[in-house]
C-alpha positions in Angstrom: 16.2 -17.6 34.5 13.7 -20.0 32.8 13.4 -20.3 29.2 10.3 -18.4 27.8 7.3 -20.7 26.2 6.8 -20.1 22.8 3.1 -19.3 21.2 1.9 -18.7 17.7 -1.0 -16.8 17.2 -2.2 -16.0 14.4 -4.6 -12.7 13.7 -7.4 -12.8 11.2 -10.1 -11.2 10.6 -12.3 -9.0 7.6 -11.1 -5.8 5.7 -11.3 -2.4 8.3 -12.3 -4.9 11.3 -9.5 -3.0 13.3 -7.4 -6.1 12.8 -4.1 -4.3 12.5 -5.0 -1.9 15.5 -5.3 -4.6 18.0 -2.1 -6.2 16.1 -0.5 -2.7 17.3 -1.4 -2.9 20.5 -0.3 -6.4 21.5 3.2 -6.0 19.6 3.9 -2.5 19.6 7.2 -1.5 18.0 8.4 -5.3 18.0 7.1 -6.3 14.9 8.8 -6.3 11.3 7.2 -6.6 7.9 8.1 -8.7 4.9 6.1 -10.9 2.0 5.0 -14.4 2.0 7.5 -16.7 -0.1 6.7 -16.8 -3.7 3.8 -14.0 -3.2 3.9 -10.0 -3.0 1.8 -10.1 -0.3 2.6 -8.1 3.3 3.9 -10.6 6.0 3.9 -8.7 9.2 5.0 -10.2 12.5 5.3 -9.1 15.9 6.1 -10.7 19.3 4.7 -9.8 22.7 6.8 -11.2 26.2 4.3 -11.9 28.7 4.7 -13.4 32.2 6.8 -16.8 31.2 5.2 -16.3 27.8 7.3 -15.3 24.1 4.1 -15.0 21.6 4.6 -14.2 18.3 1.5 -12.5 16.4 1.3 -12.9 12.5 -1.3 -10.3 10.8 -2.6 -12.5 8.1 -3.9 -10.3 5.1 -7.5 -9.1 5.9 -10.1 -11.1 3.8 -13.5 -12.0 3.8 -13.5 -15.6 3.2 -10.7 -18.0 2.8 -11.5 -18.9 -0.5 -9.1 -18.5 -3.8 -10.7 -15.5 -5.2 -7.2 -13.3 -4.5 -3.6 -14.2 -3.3 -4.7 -12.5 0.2 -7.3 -15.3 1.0 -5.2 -18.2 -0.3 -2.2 -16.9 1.7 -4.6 -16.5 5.2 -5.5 -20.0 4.6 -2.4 -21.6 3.4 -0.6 -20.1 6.8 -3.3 -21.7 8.7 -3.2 -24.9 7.2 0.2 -25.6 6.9 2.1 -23.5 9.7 -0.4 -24.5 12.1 -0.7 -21.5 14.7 -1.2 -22.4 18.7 -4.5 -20.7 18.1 -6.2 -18.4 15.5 -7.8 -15.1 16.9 -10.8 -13.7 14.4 -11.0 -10.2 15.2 -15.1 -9.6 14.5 -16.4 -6.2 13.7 -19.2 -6.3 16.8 -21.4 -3.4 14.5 -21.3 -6.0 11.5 -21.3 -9.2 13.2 -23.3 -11.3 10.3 -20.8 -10.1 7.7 -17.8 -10.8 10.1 -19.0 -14.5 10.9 -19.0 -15.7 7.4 -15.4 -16.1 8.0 -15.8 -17.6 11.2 -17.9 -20.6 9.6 -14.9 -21.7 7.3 -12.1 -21.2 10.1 -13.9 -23.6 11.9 -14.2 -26.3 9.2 -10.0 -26.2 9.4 -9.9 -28.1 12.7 -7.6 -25.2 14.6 -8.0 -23.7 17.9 -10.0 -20.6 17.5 -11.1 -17.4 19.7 -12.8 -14.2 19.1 -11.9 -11.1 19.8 -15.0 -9.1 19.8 -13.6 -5.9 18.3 -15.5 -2.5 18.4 -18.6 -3.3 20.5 -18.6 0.4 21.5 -19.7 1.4 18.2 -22.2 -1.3 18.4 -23.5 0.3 21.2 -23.6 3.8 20.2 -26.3 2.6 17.5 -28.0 0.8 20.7 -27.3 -2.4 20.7 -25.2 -4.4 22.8 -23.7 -8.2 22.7 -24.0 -10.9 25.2 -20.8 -12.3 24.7 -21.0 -15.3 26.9 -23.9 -16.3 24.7 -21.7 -16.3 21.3 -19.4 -18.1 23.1 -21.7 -21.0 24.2 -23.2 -20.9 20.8 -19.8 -20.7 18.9 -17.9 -23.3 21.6 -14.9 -21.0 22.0 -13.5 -18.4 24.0 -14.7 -15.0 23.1 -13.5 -11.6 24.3 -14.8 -8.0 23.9 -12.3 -5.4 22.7 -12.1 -1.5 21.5 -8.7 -1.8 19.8 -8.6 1.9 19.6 -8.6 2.5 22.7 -6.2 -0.5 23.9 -10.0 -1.7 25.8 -9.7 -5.8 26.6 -5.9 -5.8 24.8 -4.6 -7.3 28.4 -7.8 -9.8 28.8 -7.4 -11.0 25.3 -3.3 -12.1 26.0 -4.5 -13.7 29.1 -6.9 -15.9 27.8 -4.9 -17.2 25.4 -2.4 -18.6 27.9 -5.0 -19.6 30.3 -6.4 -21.7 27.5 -3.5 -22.8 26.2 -1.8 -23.8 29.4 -5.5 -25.5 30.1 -5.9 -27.3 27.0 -8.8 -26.1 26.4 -8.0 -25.6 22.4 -6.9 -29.1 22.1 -10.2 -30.1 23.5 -12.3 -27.2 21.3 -16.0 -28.7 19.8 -16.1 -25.5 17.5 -20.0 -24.8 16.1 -20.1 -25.9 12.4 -22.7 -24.8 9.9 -25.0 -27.9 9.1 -25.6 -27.9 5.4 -28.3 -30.0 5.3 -28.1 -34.3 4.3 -28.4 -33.6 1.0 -25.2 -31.8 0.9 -23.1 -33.8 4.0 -23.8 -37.2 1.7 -21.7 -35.8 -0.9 -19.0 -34.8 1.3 -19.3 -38.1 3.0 -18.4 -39.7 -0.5 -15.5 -37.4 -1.1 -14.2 -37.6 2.5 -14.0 -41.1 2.0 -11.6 -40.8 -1.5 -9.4 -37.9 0.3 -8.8 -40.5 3.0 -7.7 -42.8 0.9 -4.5 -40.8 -0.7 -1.5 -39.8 2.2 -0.4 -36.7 0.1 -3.9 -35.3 0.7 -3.6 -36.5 4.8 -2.8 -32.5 6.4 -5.2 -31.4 4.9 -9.0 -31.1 7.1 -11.1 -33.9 5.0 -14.2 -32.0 6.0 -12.6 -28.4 4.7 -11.3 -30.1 1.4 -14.4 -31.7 0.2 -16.6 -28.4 0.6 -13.9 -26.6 -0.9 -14.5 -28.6 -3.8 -18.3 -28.5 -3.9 -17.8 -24.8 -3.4 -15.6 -25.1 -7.0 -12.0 -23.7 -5.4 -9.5 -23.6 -7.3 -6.7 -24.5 -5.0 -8.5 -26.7 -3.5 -8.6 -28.7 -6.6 -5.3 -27.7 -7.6 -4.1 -29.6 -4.3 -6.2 -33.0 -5.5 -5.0 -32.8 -8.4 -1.6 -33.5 -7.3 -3.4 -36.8 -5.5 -2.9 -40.9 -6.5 -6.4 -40.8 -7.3 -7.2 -37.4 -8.0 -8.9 -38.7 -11.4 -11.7 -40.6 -8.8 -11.8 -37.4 -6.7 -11.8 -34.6 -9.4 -14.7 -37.3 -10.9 -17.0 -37.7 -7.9 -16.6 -34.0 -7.5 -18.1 -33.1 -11.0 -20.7 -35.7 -10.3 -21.9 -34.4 -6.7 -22.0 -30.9 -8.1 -24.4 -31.8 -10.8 -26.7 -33.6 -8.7 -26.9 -30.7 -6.1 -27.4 -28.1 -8.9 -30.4 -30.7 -10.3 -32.0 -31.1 -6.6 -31.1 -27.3 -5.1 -32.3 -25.5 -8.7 -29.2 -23.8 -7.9 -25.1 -24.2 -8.2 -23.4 -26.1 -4.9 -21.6 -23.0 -3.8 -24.9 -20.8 -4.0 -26.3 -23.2 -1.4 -23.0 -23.5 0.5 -23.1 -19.6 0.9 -26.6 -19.7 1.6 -26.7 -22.4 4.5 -23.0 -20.0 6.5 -25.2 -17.0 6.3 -28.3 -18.4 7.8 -25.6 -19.9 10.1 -24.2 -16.3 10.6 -27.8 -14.8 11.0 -29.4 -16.8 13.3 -26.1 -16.2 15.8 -26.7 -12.5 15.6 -29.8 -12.8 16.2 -29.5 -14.5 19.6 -26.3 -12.7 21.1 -27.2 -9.1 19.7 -30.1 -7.1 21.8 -31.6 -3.7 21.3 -30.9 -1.6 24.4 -33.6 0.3 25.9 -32.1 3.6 24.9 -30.3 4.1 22.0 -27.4 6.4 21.2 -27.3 8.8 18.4 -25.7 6.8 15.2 -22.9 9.0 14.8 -22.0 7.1 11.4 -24.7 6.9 9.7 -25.4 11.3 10.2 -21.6 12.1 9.1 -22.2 9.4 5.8 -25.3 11.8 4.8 -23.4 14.6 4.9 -20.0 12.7 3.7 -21.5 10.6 0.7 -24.0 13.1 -0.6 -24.1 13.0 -3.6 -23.6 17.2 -4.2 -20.9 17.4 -1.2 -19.3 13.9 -1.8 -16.7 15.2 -4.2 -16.2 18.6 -2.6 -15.2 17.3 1.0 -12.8 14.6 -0.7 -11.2 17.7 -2.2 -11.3 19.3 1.1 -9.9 16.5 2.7 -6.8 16.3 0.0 -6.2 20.2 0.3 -5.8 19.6 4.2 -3.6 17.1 4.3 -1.3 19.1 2.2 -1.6 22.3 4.4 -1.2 20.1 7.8 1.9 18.7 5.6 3.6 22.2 4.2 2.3 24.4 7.5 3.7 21.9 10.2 6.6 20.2 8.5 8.6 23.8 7.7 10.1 24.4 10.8 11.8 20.9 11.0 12.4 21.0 7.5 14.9 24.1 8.4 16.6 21.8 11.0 17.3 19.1 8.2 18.7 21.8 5.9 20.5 23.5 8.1 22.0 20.0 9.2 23.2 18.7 6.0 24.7 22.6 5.2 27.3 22.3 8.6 27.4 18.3 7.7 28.9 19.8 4.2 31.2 22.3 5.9 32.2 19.9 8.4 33.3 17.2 6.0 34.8 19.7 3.9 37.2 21.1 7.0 37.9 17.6 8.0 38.9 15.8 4.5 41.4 16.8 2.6 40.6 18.5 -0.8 40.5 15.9 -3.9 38.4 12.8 -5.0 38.0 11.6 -1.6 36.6 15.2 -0.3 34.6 15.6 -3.5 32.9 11.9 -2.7 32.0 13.1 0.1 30.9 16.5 0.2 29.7 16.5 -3.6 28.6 13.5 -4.0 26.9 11.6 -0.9 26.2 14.9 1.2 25.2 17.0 -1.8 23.2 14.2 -3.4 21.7 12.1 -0.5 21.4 15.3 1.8 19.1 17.1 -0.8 16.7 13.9 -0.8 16.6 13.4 3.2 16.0 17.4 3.4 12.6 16.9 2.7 12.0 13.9 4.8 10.6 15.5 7.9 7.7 16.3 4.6 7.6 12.9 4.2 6.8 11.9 7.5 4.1 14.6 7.9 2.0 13.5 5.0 2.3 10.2 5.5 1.3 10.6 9.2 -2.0 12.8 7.6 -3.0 10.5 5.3 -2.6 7.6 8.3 -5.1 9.6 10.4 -7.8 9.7 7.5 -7.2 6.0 7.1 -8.0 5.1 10.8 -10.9 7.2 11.2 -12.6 5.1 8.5 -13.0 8.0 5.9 -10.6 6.7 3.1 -12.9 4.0 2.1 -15.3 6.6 2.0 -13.4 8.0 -0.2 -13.0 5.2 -2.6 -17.2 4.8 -2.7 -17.6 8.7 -3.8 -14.8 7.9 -6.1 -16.2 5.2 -7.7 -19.3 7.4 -9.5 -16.4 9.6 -11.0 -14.3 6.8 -12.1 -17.1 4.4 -13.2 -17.5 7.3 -15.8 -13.7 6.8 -16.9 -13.8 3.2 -17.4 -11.8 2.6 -14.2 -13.6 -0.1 -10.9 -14.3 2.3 -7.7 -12.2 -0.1 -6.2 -9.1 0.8 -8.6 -8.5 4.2 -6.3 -7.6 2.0 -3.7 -4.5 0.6 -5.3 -4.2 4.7 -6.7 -4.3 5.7 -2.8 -1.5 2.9 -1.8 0.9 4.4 -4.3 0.3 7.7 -3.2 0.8 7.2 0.2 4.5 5.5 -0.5 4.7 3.5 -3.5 3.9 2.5 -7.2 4.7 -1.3 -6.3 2.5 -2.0 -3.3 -0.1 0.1 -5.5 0.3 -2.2 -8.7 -0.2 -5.2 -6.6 -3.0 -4.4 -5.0 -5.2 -4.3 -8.1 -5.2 -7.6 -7.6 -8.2 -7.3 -5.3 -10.2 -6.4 -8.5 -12.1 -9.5 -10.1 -12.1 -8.2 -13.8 -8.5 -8.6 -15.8 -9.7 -5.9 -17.8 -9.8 -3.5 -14.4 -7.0 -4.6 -13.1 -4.8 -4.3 -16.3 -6.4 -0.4 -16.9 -5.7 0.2 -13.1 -2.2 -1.2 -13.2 -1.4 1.1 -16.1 -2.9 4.4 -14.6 -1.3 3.8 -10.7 2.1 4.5 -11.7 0.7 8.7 -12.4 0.2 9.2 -9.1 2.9 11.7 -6.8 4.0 8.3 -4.9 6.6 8.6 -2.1 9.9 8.4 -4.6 8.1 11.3 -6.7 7.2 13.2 -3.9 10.9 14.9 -3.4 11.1 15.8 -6.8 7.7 18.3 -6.2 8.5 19.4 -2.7 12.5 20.3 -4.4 10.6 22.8 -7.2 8.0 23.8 -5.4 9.8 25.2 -2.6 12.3 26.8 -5.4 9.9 28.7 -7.3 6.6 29.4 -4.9 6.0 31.3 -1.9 5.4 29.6 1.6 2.1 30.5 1.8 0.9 28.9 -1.8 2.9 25.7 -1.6 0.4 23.6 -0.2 -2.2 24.8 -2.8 0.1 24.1 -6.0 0.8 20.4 -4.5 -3.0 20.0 -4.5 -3.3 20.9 -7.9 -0.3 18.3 -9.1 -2.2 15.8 -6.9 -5.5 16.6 -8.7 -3.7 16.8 -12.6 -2.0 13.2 -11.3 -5.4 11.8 -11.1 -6.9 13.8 -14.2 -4.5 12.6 -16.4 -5.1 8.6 -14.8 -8.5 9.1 -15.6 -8.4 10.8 -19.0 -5.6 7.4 -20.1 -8.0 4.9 -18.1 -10.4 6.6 -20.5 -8.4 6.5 -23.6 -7.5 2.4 -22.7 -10.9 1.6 -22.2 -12.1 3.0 -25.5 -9.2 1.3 -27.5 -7.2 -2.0 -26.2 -9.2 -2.9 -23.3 -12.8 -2.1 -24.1 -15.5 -3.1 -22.0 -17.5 -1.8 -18.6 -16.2 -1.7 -15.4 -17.8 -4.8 -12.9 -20.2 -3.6 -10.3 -18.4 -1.3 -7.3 -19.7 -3.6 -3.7 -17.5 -2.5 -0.8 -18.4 -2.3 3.5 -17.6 1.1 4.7 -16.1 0.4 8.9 -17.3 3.1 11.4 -16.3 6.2 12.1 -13.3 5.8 15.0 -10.8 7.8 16.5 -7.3 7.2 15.4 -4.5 6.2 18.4 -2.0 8.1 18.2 0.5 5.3 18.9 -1.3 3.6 15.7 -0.7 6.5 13.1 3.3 7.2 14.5 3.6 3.3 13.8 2.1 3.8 10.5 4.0 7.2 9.6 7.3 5.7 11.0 6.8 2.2 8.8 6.0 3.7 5.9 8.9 6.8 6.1 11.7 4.1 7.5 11.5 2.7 3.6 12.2 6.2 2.5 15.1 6.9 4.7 16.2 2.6 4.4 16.1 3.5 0.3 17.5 6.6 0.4 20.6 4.9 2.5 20.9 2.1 0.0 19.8 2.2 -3.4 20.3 6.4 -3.2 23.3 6.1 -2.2 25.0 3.8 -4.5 23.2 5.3 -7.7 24.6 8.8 -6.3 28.2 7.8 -6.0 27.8 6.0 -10.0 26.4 9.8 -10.7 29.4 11.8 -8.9 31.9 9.3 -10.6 30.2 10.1 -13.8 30.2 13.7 -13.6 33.5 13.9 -11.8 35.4 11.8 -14.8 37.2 11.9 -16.5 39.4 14.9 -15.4 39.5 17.7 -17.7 42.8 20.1 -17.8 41.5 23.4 -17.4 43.8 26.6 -19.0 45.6 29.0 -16.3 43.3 32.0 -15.5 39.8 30.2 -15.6 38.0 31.1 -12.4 37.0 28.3 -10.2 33.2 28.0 -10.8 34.2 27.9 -14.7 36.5 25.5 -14.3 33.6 23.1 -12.4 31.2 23.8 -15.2 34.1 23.0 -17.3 34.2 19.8 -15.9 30.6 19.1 -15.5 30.4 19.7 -19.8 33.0 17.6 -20.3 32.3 14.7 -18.0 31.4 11.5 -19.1 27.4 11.9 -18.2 28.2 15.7 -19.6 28.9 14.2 -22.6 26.0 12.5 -22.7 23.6 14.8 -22.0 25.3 16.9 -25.0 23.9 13.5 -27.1 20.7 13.5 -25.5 19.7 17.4 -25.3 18.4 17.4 -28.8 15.2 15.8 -27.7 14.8 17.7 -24.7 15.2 20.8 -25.5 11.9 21.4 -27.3 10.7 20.9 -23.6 12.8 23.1 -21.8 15.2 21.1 -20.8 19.2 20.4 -21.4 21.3 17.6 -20.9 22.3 17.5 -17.4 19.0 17.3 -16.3 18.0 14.8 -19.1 20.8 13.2 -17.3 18.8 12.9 -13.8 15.2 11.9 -15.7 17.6 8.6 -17.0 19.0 8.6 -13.6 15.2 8.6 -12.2 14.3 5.4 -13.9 16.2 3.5 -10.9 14.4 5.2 -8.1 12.8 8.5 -8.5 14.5 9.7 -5.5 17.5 9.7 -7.5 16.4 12.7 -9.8 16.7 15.1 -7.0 19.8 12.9 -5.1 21.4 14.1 -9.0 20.7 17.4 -8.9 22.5 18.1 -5.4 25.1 16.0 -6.8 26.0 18.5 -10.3 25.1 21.8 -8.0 27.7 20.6 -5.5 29.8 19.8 -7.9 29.8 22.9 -9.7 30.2 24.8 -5.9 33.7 26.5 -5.0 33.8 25.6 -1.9 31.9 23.8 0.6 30.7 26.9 2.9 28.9 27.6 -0.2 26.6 24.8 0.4 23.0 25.4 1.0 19.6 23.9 0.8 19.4 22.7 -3.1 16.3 24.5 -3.5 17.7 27.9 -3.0 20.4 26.8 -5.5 17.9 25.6 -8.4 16.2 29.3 -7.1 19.0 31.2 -7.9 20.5 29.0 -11.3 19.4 31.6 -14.8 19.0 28.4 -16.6 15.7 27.4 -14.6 12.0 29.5 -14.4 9.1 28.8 -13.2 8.0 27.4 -16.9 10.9 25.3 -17.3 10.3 23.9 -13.4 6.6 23.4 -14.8 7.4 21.1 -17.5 10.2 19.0 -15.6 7.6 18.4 -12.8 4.8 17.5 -15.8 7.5 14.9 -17.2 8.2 13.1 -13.7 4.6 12.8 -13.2 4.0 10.8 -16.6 7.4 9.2 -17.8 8.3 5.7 -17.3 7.7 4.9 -13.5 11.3 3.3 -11.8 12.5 -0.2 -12.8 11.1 -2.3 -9.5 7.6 -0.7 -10.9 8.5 -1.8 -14.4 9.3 -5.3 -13.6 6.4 -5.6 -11.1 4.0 -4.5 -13.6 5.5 -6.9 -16.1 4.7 -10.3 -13.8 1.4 -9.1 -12.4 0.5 -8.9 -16.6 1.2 -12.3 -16.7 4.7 -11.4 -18.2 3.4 -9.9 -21.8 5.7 -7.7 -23.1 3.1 -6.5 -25.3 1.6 -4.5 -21.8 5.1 -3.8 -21.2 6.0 -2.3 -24.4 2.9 -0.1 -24.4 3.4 1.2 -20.4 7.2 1.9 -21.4 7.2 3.6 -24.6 3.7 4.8 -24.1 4.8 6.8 -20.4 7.3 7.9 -22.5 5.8 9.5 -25.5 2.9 10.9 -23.9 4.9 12.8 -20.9 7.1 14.2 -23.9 3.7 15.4 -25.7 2.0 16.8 -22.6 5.9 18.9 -21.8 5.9 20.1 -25.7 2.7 21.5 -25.2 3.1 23.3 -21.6 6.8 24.3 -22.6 5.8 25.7 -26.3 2.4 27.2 -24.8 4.0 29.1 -22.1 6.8 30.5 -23.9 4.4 31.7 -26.4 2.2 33.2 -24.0 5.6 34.6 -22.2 4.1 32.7 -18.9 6.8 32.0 -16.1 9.9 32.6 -18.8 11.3 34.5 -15.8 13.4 37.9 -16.2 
């Protein structure tokens, strides 16, 4: 059998362009994610085997422009630049074509094989218009193909014409359409060309690209000449042409620059997109009056939450019971099997009890995460970010800021902290970076499924995790308030961001989405869990403590449990959490939580199991926190108030600490600050309700 021939090709393409959906579609499950080197930034990667064909497709981070303004835009260009894909496919947004070109007109100043895929030209025509795509493609001088990514439309076309025209060599021999910027502003570029040719270090890069980058004052761009033989000369002339522009344009180089690739951008639309003779209803624009009034705005987001939650309690319980009642004959099993001592107790205590309560409630996992997928997809999340923004603008915080809020709910504080760095201001990203970490992410999420299931009814579980979600983000916005007020005064910038059309999920998209973002719960669970659950056992289990004849066996495991090592210090600890409710042991998971939140609940299964009899005693850890005197709905209450506020785990900590630039005044503040303030906010619901004799319990 012949050896396969090997293609790079490499997708880019604007924000909610449907970028990712058509990357779906031609990969499938053959993809894997990672991060750039050096950057946090999501690498994904996926390869497609067609005819004699092996093509790998790399999902560059969706961006408007490939200038330095973020890491996602520098790391788009950079991959482009230096890896040098067999050909770059711009997904285009067909219902926002003018936007979705500005990005076209600096791809094409790179000197790289380009095509478009013309993405969504269904909703272009359901506001009645259609595309002649044969025209853009004269115009543009490349290859251009309509798609619906959504529905898979054009996904087989697209493939093909990338091998035709590679196999062709028809990109080799590409005149791609360039904006003219006029002779005022090609002289000056002439003048720098000429001084970047002169200096080999600078010889990969496009000489065209790099000398409007540098009118167009980029920062990497410069940081790259600066590195030059000559950059002194370069860096000089630069300065120079900018001035002169600024004195003949009345404006700044990069106003004019901006100005010439969207008259570029207009006059293209213009000529390829025609107004049909009838037109279809604007679906998007009639559901955005009802969706972004500004009376119902708020109300449907709310509605929107609550449902997710319902879809997430109502439809997850059955399979939930199939987990538990797995993990209780997994417990029994191992029990029978191993012999009783250290080894059994490993097992059956420690791993089983521990990481079996934690991937209990991973069927609930997947089921939110697959609700909050579908929402994404259909287009209404960034809607939800614009009605957002008039509540947060209020509390200091950038509309943009839920964004990063949203990430960390939907898995996890890390991704979340990194992507505020999408916001322009320091000031919002700092505020943003400090509230994220309050939000019920992914590693929290157990903790709240564990109580509430112990202490409410079936029926009202859904609506008590929609009021921890909406107390997660009152008490962001209330410190976003406090932080704006105090040590990072100021106003939030202006809130600009394009809503996508409405669309229909694919299903094959949101079980992709579900499945990548739950395979890190069940991959941390199996790693990290695991390894900080066998330090717990071994601390609980040790050292042995001789027990007097006659002491029944569940006093002899609490014996043990007291007298542990971890026992022992919880005994030193309790002092300071018992004003909230709490005692030692479980003083013992909140340390053990600052690791990975998971491990809270992975340390509870661990001292109930421990403190079992025997292993057909095991049972669903919920049922035993139920049934355990030493808990009530109160004390549950306050535990679940402190996990929402304390110190978020140490991969947050340290994350937050490099995206501050390293300042370990931020860090001090975010650490004992967390800290404080979730012991304050306990005191007050602990102390309150016992007063007011409010879930004490019988």
């Amino acid at each position: 059998m012949s050896k396969r021939k090997k293609i790079t090709v490499a997708l880019a393409g604007n924000p909610n362009c449907g970028k990712t959906t058509i990357f779906n579609s031609l990969t499938g499950s053959n993809q894997h994610v990672g991060n750039y080197p050096g950057v946090t930034v999501e690498k994904k990667e996926g390869v497609k085997k067609y005819k004699d064909y092996e093509i790998k497709f790399v999902d560059l981070p969706g961006t408007y422009s490939l200038s330095a303004y973020s890491d996602d835009e520098v790391v788009a260009r950079d991959f482009i630049i230096n890896d040098k894909p067999d050909v770059v496919v711009h997904v285009v947004d067909a219902s926002n074509m003018d936007r979705n070109l500005y990005l076209f007109t600096q791809l094409a100043e790179l000197d790289i094989p380009v095509m478009i895929a013309l993405n969504m030209v269904d909703i272009l025509e359901t506001k009645g218009y259609k595309t002649d795509e044969k025209e853009l493609s004269n115009l543009l001088g490349i290859p251009v193909l309509p798609t619906v990514g959504n529905k898979k439309k054009g996904i087989k076309e697209l493939i093909e014409s990338i091998i035709n025209n590679y196999e062709s060599g028809a990109f080799q021999n590409q005149k791609v359409a360039r904006v003219d910027y006029g002779d005022d502003i090609k002289t000056e570029t002439d003048i720098l060309e000429a001084l970047i040719a002169k200096d080999k270090s600078l010889s990969k890069l496009p000489k065209n690209w790099l000398s409007i980058k540098l009118l167009d004052s980029d920062s990497e761009a410069v940081k790259k000449v600066s590195k030059a033989a000559n950059a002194k000369a370069i860096l000089s002339q630069t300065e120079k042409s900018r001035r002169h522009l600024e004195e003949h344009f009345g404006e700044t180089a990069e106003t004019k620059i901006a100005e010439y690739r969207y008259g570029f951008t207009n006059s293209v639309v213009k000529r390829v997109v025609k107004e049909k003779a009838t037109k279809k209803k604007d679906y998007t624009s009639a559901i955005d009056k009802i969706v972004l009034n500004r009376v119902l705005g708020l109300p449907i987001f709310a509605a929107v939450m609550f449902i997710i939650f319902w879809f997430t309690f109502t439809f997850s319980a059955p399979v939930v019971g199939w987990f538990e009642s797995f993990f209780e004959w997994l417990a029994v099993a191992a029990g029978g099997v191993i012999p009783e001592g250290p080894l059994q107790s490993l097992v059956v205590d420690g791993i089983i009890g521990g990481v079996g309560g934690l991937l209990g409630f991973f069927p609930l996992v997947l089921f939110m995460f697959f609700a909050i997928a579908f929402f994404e997809d259909t287009g209404y999340m960034a809607r939800a970010a614009f009605v957002m923004d008039k509540v947060m603008s209020k509390f200091g915080l950038h509309g943009k800021s839920f964004l990063p809020m949203m990430i960390a709910t939907n898995g996890c504080a890390v991704p979340g902290i990194m992507a505020t760095r999408t916001l322009d201001s320091k000031r919002d990203r700092l505020i943003t970076m400090f509230v994220t970490p309050f939000m019920i992410c992914g590693a929290k999420l157990p903790i709240f499924l564990l109580f509430i299931g112990a202490f409410f009814a079936e029926k009202y579980q859904a609506y008590v995790m929609f009021i921890f979600y909406a107390l997660s983000v009152c008490i962001a916005l209330i410190a976003a308030k406090i932080l704006s007020k105090t040590v990072l005064k100021g106003e939030p910038a202006h809130f600009v961001m394009e809503l996508p059309p409405y669309h229909l999920p694919t299903i094959k998209g949101l079980f992709l989405k579900m499945w990548e973002r739950g395979w890190l719960y069940v991959r941390k669970a199996g790693t990290i869990v695991v390894l900080l659950t066998i330090i717990i056992w071994a601390g609980f289990a040790y050292p042995k403590t001789d027990v007097a004849e006659g002491v029944g066996e569940e006093d002899a495991a609490a014996v043990q449990i007291e007298n542990s090592a971890l026992g022992k210090l919880g005994k030193i600890i309790e002092p300071l959490v018992k004003p909230i409710g709490m005692d030692g042991n479980r003083a013992i998971a909140l340390i053990a939580g600052l690791a990975a939140k998971e491990v809270v609940v992975s340390t509870l299964g661990t001292i109930y199991s421990l403190g079992e009899v025997d292993p057909e005693d095991a049972g669903p850890l919920k049922e035993k926190i139920a049934e355990d005197k030493g808990w009530s709905p109160l004390k549950a209450m306050t535990f679940l108030i402190f996990c929402l506020i304390y110190v978020p785990c140490i991969v947050a900590v340290v994350v937050f600490f490099k995206e501050t630039g390293s300042s370990y005044k931020w860090l001090a503040l975010l650490v004992v600050g967390n800290t404080v303030l979730a012991w304050i906010a306990s005191f007050i619901v602990f102390q309150a309700g016992t007063l007011l004799k409010i879930g004490i319990g019988g």
